[in-house]
VOBA-1610 file (N, C-alpha, C; in pm, whole numbers, padded with zeros to 5 digits, always signed):
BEGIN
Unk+11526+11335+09513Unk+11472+11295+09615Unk+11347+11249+09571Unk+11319+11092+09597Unk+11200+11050+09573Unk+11061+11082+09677Unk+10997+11222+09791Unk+10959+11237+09904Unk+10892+11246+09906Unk+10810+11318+09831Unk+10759+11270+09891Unk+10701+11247+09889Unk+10048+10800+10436Unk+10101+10742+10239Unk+10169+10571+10278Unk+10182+10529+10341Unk+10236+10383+10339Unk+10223+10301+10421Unk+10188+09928+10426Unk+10190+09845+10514Unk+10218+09709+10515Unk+10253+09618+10540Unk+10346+09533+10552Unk+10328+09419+10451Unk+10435+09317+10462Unk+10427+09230+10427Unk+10353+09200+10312Unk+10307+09108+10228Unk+10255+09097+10110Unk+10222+09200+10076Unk+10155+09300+10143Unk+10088+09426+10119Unk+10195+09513+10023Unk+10345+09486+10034Unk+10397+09608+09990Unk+10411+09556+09902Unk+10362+09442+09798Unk+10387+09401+09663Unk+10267+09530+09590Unk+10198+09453+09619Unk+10065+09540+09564Unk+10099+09643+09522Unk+10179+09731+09613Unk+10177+09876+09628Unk+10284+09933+09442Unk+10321+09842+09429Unk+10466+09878+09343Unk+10423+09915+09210Unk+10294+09941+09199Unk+10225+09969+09056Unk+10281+10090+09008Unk+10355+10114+08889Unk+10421+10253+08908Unk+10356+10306+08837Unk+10421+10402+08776Unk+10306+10535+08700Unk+10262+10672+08743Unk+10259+10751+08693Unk+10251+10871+08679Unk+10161+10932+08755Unk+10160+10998+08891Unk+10084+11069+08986Unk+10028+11207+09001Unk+09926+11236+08927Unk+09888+11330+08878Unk+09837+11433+08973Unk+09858+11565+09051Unk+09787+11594+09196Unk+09844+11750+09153Unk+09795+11888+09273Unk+09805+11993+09231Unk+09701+12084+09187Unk+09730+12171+09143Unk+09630+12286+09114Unk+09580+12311+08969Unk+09644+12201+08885Unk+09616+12189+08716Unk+09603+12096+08696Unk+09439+12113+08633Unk+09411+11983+08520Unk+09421+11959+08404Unk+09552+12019+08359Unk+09653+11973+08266Unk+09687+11871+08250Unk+09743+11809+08114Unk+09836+11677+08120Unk+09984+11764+08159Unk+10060+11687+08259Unk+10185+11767+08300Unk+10302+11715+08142Unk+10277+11655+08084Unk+10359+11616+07942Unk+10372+11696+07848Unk+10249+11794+07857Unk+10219+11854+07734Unk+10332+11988+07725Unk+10369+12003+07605Unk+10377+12133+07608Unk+10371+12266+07695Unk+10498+12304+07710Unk+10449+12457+07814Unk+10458+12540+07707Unk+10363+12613+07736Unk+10317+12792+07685Unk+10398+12834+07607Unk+10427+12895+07532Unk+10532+12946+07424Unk+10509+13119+07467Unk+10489+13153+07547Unk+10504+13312+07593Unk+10649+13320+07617Unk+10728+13415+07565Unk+10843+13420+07581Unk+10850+13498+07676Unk+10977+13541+07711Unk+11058+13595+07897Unk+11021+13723+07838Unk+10965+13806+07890Unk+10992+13957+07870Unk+11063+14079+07948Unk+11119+14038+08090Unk+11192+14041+08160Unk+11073+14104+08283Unk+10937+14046+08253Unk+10843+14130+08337Unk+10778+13994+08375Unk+10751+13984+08525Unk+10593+13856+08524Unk+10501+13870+08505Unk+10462+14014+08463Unk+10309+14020+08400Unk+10276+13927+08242Unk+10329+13926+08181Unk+10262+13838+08038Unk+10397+13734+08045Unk+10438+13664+08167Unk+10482+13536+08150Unk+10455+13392+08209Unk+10408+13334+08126Unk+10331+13192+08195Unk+10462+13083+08230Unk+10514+13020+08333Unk+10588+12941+08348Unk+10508+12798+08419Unk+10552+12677+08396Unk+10485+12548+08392Unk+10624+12531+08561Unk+10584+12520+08671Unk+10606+12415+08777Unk+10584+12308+08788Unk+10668+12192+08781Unk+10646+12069+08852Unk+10721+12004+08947Unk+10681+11905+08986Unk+10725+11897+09143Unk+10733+11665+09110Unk+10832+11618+09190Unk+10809+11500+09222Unk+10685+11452+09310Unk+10640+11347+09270Unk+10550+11241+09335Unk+10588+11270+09459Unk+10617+11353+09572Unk+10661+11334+09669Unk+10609+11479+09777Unk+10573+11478+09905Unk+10489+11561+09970Unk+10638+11692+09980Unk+10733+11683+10011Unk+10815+11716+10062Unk+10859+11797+09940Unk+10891+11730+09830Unk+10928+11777+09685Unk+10809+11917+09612Unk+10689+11862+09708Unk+10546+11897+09643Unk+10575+12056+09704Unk+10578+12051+09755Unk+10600+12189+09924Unk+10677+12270+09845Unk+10807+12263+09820Unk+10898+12334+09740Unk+10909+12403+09632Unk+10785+12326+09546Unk+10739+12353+09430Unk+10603+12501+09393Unk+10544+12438+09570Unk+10436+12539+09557Unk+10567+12655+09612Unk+10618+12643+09717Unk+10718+12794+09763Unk+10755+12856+09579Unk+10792+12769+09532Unk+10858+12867+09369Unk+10742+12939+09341Unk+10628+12825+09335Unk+10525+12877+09255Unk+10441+13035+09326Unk+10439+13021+09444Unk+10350+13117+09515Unk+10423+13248+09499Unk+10618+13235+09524Unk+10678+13332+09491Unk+10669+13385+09389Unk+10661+13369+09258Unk+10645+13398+09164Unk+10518+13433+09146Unk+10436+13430+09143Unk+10261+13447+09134Unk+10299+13564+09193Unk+10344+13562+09333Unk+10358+13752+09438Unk+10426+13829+09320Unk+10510+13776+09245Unk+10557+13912+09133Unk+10552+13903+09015Unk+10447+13836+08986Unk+10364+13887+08872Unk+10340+13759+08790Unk+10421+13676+08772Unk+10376+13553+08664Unk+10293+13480+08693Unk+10232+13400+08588Unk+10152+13348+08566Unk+10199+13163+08603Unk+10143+13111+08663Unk+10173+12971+08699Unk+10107+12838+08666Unk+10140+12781+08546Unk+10106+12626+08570Unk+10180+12518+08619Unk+10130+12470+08735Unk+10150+12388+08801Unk+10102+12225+08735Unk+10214+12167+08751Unk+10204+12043+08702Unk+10291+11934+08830Unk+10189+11934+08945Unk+10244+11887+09051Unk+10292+11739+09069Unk+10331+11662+09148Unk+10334+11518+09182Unk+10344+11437+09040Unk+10439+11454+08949Unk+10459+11401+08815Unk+10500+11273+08811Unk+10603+11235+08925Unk+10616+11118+08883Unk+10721+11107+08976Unk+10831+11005+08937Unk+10993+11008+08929Unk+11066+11079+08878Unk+11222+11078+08842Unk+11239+11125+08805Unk+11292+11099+08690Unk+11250+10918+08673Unk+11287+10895+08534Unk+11192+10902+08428Unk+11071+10968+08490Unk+10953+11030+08403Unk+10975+11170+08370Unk+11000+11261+08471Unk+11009+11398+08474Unk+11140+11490+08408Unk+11220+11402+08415Unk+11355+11469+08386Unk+11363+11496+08209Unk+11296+11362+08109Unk+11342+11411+08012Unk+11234+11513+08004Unk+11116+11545+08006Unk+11057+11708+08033Unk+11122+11824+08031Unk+11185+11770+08209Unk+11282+11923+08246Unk+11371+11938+08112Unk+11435+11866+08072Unk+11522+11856+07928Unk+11497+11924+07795Unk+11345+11870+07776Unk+11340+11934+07687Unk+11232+12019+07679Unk+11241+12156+07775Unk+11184+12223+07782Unk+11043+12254+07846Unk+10990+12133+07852Unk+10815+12162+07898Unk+10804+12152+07991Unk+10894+12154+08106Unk+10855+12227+08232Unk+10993+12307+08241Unk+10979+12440+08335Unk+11053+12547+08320Unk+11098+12568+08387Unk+11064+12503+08562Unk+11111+12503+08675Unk+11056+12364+08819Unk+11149+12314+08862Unk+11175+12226+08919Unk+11254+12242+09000Unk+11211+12207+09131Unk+11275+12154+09278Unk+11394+12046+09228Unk+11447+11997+09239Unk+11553+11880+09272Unk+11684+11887+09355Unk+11760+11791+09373Unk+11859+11777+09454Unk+11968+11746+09395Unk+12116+11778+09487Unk+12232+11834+09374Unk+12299+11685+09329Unk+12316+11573+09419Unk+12377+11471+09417Unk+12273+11387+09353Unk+12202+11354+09411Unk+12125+11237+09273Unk+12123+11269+09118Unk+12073+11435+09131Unk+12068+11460+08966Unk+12190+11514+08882Unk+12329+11514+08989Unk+12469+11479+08892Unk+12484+11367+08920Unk+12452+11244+08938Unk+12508+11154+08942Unk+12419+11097+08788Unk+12298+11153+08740Unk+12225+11100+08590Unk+12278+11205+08535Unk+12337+11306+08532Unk+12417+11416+08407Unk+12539+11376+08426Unk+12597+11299+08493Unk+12771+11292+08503Unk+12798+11153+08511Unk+12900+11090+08405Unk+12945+10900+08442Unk+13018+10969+08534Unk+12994+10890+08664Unk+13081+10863+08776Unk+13136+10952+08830Unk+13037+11054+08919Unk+13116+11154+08936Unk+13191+11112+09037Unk+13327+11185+09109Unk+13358+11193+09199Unk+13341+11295+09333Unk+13275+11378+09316Unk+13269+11501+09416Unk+13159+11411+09537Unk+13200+11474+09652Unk+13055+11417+09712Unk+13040+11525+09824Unk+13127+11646+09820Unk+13103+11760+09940Unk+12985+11861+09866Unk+12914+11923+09958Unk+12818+12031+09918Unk+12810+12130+09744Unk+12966+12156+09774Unk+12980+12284+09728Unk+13098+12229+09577Unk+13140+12106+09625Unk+13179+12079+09502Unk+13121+12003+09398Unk+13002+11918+09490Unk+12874+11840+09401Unk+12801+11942+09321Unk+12773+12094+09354Unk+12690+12176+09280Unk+12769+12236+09198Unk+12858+12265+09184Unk+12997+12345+09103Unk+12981+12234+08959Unk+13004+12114+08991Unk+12961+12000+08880Unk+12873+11986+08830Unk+12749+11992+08917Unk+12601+11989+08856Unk+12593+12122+08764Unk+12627+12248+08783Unk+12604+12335+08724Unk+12734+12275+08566Unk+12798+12251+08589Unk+12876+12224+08459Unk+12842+12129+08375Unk+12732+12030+08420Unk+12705+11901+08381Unk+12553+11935+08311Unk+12490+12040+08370Unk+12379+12077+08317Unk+12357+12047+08158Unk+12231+12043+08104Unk+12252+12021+07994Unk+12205+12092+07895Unk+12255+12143+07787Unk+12197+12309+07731Unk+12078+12367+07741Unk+12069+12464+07774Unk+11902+12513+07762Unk+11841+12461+07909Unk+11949+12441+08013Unk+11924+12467+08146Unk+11985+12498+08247Unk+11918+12598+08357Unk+11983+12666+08435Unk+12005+12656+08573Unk+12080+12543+08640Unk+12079+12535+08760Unk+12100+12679+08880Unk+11969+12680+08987Unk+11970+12787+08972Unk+12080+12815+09179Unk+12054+12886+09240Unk+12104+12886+09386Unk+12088+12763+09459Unk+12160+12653+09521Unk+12095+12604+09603Unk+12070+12579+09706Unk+11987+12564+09780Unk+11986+12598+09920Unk+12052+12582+10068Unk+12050+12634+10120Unk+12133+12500+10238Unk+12064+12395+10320Unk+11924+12361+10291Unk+11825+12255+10267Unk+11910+12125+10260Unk+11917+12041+10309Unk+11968+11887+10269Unk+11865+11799+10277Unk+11833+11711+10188Unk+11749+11573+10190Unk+11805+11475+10129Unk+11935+11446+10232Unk+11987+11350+10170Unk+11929+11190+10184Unk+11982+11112+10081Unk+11939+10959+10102Unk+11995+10940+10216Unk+11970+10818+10288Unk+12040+10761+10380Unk+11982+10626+10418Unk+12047+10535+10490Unk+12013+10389+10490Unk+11978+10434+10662Unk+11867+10344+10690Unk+11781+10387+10798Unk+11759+10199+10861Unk+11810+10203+10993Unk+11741+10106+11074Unk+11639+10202+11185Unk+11638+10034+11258Unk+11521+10058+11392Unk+11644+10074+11529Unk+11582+10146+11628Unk+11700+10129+11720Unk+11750+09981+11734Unk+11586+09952+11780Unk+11670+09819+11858Unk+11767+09726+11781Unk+11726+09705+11595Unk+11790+09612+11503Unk+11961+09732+11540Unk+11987+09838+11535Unk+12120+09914+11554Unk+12147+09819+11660Unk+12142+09873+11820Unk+12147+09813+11931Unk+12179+09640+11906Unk+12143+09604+11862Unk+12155+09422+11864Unk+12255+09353+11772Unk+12296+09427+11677Unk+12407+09481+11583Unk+12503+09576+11609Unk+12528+09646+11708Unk+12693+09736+11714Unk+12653+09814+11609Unk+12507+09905+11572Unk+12552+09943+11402Unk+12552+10122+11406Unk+12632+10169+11394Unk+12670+10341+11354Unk+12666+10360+11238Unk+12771+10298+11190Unk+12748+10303+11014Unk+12735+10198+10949Unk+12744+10272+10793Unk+12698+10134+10711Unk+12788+10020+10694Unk+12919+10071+10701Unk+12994+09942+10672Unk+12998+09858+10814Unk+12926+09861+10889Unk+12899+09806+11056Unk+12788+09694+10963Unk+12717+09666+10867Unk+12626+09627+10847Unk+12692+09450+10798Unk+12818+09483+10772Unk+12881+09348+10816Unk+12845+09225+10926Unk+12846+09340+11007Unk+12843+09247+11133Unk+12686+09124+11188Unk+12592+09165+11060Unk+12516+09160+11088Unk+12500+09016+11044Unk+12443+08908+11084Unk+12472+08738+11055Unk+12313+08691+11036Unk+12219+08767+10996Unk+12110+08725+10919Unk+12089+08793+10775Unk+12022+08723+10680Unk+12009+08806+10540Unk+11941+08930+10588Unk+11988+09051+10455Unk+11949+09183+10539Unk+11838+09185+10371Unk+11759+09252+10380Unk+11652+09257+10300Unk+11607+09463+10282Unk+11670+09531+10190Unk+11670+09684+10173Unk+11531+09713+10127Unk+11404+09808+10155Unk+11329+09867+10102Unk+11286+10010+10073Unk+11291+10045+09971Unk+11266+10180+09876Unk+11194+10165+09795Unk+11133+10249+09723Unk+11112+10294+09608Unk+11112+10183+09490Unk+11057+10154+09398Unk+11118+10038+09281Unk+11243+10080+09189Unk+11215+10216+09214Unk+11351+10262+09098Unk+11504+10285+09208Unk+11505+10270+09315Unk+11586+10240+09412Unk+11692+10097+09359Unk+11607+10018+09301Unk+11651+09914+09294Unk+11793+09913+09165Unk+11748+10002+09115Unk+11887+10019+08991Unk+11952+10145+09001Unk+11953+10232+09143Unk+11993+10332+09085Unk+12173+10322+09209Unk+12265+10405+09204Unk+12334+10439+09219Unk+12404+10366+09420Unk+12282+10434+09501Unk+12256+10375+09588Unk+12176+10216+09632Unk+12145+10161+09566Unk+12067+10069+09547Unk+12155+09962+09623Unk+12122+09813+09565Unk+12172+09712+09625Unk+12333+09672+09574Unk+12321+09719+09465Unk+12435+09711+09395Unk+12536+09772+09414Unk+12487+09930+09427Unk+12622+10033+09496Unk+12620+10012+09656Unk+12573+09953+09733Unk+12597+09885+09886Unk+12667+09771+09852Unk+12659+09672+09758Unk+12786+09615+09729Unk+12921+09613+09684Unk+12914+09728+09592Unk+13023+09753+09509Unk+13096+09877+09619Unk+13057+09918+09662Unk+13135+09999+09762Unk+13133+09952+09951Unk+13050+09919+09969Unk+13093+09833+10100Unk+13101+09710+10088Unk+13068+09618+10002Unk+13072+09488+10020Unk+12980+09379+10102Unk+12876+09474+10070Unk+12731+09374+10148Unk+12638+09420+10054Unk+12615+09257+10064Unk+12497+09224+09974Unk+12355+09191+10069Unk+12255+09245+09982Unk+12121+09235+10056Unk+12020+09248+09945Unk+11937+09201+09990Unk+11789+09167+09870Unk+11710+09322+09882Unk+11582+09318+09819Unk+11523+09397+09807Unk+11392+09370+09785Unk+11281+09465+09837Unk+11123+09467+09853Unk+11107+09639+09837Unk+11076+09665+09690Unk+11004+09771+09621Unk+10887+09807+09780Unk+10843+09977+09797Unk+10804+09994+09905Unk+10737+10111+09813Unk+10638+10148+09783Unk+10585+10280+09709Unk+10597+10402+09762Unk+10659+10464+09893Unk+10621+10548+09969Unk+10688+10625+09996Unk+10819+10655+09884Unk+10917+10749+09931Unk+10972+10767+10072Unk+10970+10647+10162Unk+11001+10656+10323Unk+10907+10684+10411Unk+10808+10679+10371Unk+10710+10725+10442Unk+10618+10585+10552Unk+10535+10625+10612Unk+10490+10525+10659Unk+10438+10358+10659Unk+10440+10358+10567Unk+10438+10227+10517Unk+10619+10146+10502Unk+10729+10209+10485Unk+10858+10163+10500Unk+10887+10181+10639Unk+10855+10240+10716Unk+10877+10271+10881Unk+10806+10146+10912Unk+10691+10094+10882Unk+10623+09956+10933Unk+10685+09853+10919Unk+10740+09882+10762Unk+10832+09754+10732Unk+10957+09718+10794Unk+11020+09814+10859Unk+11090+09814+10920Unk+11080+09774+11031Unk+10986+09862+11163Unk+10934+09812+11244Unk+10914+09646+11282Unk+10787+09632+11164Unk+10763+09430+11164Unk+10922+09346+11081Unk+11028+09388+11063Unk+11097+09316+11043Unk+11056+09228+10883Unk+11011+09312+10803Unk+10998+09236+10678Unk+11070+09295+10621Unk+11205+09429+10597Unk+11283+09460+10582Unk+11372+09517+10716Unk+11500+09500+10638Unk+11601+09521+10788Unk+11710+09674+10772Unk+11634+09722+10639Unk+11743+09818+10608Unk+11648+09917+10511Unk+11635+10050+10524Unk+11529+10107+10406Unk+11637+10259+10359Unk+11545+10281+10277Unk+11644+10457+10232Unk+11498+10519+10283Unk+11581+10633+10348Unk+11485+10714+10392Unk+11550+10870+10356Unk+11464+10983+10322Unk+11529+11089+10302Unk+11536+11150+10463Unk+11684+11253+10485Unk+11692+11340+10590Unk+11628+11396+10681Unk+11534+11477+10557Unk+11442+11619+10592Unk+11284+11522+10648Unk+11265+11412+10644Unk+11177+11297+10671Unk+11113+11315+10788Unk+11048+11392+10892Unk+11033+11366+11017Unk+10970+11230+11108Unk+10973+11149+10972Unk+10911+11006+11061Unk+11098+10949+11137Unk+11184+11014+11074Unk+11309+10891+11098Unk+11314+10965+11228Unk+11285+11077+11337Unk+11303+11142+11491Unk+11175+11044+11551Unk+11055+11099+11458Unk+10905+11075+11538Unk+10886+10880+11565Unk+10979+10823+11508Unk+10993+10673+11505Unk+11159+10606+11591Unk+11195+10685+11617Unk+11341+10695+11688Unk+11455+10589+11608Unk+11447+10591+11471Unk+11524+10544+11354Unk+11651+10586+11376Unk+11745+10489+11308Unk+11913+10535+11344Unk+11918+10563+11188Unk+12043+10656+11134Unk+12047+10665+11018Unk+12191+10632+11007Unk+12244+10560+10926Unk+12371+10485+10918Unk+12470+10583+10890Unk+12607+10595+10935Unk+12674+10691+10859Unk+12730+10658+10764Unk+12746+10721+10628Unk+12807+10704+10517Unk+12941+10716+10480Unk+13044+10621+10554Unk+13185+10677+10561Unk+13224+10665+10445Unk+13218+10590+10369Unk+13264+10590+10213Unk+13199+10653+10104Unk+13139+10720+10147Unk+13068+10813+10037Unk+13001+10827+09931Unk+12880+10711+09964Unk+12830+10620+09884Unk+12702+10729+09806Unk+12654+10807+09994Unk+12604+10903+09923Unk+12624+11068+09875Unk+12597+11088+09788Unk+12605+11237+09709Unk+12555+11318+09796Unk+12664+11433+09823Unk+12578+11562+09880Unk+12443+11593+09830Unk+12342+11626+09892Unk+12207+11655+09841Unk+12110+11755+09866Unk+12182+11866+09801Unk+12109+12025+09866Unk+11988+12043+09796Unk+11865+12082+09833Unk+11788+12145+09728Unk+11844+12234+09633Unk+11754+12201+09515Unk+11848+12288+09419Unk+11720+12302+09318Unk+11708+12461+09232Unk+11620+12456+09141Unk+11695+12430+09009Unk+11603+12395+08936Unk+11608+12390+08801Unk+11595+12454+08676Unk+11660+12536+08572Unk+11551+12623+08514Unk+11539+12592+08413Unk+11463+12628+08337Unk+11483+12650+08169Unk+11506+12800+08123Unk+11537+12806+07994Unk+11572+12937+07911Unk+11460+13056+07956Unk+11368+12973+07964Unk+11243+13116+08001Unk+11195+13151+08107Unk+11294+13121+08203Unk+11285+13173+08358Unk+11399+13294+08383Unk+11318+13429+08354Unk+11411+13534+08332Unk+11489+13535+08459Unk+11548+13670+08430Unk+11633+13696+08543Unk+11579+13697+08669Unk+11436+13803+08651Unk+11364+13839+08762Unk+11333+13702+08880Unk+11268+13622+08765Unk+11206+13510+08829Unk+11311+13418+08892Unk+11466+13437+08812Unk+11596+13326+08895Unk+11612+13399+09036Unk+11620+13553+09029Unk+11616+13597+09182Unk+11503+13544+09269Unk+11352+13551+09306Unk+11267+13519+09331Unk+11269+13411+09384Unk+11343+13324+09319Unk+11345+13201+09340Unk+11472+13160+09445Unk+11574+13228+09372Unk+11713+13239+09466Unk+11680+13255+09624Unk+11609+13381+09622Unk+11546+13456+09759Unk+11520+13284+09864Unk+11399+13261+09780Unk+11328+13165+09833Unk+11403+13074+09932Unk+11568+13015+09799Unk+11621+12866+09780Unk+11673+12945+09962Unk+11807+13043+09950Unk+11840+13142+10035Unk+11793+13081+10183Unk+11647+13095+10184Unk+11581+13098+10318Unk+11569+12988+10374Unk+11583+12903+10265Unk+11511+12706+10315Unk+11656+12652+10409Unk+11625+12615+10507Unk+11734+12553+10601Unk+11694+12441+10598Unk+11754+12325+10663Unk+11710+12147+10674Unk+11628+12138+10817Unk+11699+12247+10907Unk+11579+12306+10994Unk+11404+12353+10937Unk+11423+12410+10845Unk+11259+12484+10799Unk+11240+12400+10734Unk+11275+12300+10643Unk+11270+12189+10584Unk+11144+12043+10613Unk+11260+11998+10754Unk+11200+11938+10798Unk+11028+11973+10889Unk+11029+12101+10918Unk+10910+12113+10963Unk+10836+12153+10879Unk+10852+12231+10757Unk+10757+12211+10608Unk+10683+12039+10660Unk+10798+11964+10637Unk+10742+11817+10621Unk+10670+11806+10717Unk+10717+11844+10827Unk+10600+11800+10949Unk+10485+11816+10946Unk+10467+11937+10903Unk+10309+12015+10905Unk+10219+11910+10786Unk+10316+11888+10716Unk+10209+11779+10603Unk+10241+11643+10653Unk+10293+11575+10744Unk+10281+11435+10779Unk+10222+11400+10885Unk+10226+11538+10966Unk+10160+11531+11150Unk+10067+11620+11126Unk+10080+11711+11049Unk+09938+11832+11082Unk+09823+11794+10971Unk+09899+11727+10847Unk+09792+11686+10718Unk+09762+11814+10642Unk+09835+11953+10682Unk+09814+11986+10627Unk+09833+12038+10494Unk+09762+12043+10375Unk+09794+12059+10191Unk+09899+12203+10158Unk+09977+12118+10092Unk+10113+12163+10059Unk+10098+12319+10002Unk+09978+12364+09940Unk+09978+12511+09924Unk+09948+12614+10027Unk+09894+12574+10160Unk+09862+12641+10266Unk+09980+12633+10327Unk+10082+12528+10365Unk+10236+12509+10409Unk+10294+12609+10372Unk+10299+12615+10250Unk+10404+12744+10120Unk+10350+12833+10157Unk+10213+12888+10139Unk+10179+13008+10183Unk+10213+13102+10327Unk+10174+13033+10419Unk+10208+13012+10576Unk+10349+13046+10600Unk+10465+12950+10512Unk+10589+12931+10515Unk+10659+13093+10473Unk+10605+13127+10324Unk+10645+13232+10279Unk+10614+13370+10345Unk+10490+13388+10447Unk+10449+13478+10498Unk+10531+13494+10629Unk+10571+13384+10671Unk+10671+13404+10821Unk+10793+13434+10788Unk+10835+13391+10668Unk+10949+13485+10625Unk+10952+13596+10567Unk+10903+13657+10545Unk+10854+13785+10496Unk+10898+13808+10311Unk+10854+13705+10270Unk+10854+13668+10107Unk+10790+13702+10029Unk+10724+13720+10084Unk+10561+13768+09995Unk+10536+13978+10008Unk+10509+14000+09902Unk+10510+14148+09891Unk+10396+14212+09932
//
């Protein structure tokens, strides 16, 4: 999930500068090296490195691991808002970060050619098999943030449109905006062709769905955007979200990540956490940081204390 900030027209060229988003509670380089303290099966003398996607929503999740863990004993570097995930992942890979938020269907669809699964429980059964040595996919939640192709009512309404393959019907060029790495990945313009058979252009949008792609939408300088689920602009903007009858998109549960040195203790902790997150508590995590503004470690904190997480 790219989640998790965004205005029109020429404007969204500008925006497409990519690169590495550095934010969080460490002024660390998030590249470097994590800690070489090994697992001792205790969180008192173990330092583990968190990072989190460029994304508010992704960011939230990251502090919940992190704060849980801090309550029983470890030590936390946070290496927040890193990037993508075609920055972050070879990291998670090879070791220098130890734990990570992600989602089950996008990240088997880059560990697996072509998967076929696309239900909940059989997309994570794969992801865990697809994993790649020296990592531990850990519980995942019943949290969903899935992709999804997002109009405006009225463009639905004026079009007959429910789902995506309705996008036929539509008799002006359709123009998709996401993300820049949207543009080659799985869902992109290419897999809306190769599996429904409509073709449509594309305008890079920096904002993970966020306000600046809701505008674009709105003013009609795109006619079609990816927006994630758990998103509360796609209710607070009265957005239709297309249905996916062909199964274009991957089930997409939250899901952690581990490495070798996230003992046992700390996979429970975390489990607990994954356990509690609904697409209900989800989405209002997001809310509180898109409508309330408020910073993603006071959310987690707040979040973890109403569930009774914290010791």
């Amino acid at each position: 999930m790219t989640t998790p900030i965004r205005r029109t027209g020429l404007a969204l060229a500008a925006l497409g500068t990519a690169g590495v988003v550095l934010a969080g509670c460490s002024s660390a380089d998030p590249l470097e090296e994590s800690p070489t303290t090994a697992p001792s099966g205790s969180g008192e003398s173990t330092t583990l490195v968190v990072g989190s996607q460029d994304y508010y929503s992704n960011e939230i999740i990251a502090e919940l691991y992190a704060q849980g863990l801090e309550d029983a004993g470890y030590t936390i570097d946070r290496q927040l808002r890193i990037g993508q995930r075609e920055v972050y992942l070879p990291e998670i890979e090879s070791g220098s970060i130890d734990l990570f938020p992600e989602y089950t269907g996008p990240l088997l669809q880059v560990w697996a050619d072509a998967p076929e699964e696309r239900e909940s429980d059989e997309v994570y059964a794969a992801l865990t098999e697809a994993a790649p040595e020296g990592i531990t996919v850990l519980d995942q939640a019943p949290a969903t943030d899935q992709d999804s192709y997002v109009v405006t009512r009225e463009f639905a309404e004026q079009y007959d449109l429910t789902t995506v393959a309705d996008l036929a019907n539509v008799d002006v060029p359709l123009t998709m905006g996401a993300n820049s790495e949207a543009e080659t990945r799985p869902n992109g313009p290419q897999g809306l062709a190769d599996v429904y058979g409509i073709e449509v252009g594309f305008t890079p949008i920096e904002d993970g769905g966020g306000p600046l792609t809701v505008r674009a939408l709105q003013d009609g300088d795109v006619q079609l955007a990816i927006l994630y689920t758990a998103q509360p602009e796609i209710a607070e903007n009265d957005l239709v979200v297309l249905e996916d009858t062909e199964g274009l998109f991957l089930s997409s549960n939250v899901v952690p990540v581990a490495s070798d040195r996230v003992d046992e203790e700390a996979q429970a902790v975390v489990n607990e956490i994954s356990a509690a997150l609904t697409s209900e508590e989800l989405i209002e995590l997001n809310r509180r940081s898109t409508v309330d503004q408020s910073p993603a470690a006071d959310i987690a904190a707040t979040w973890l204390e109403e569930q009774g997480l914290l010791g």
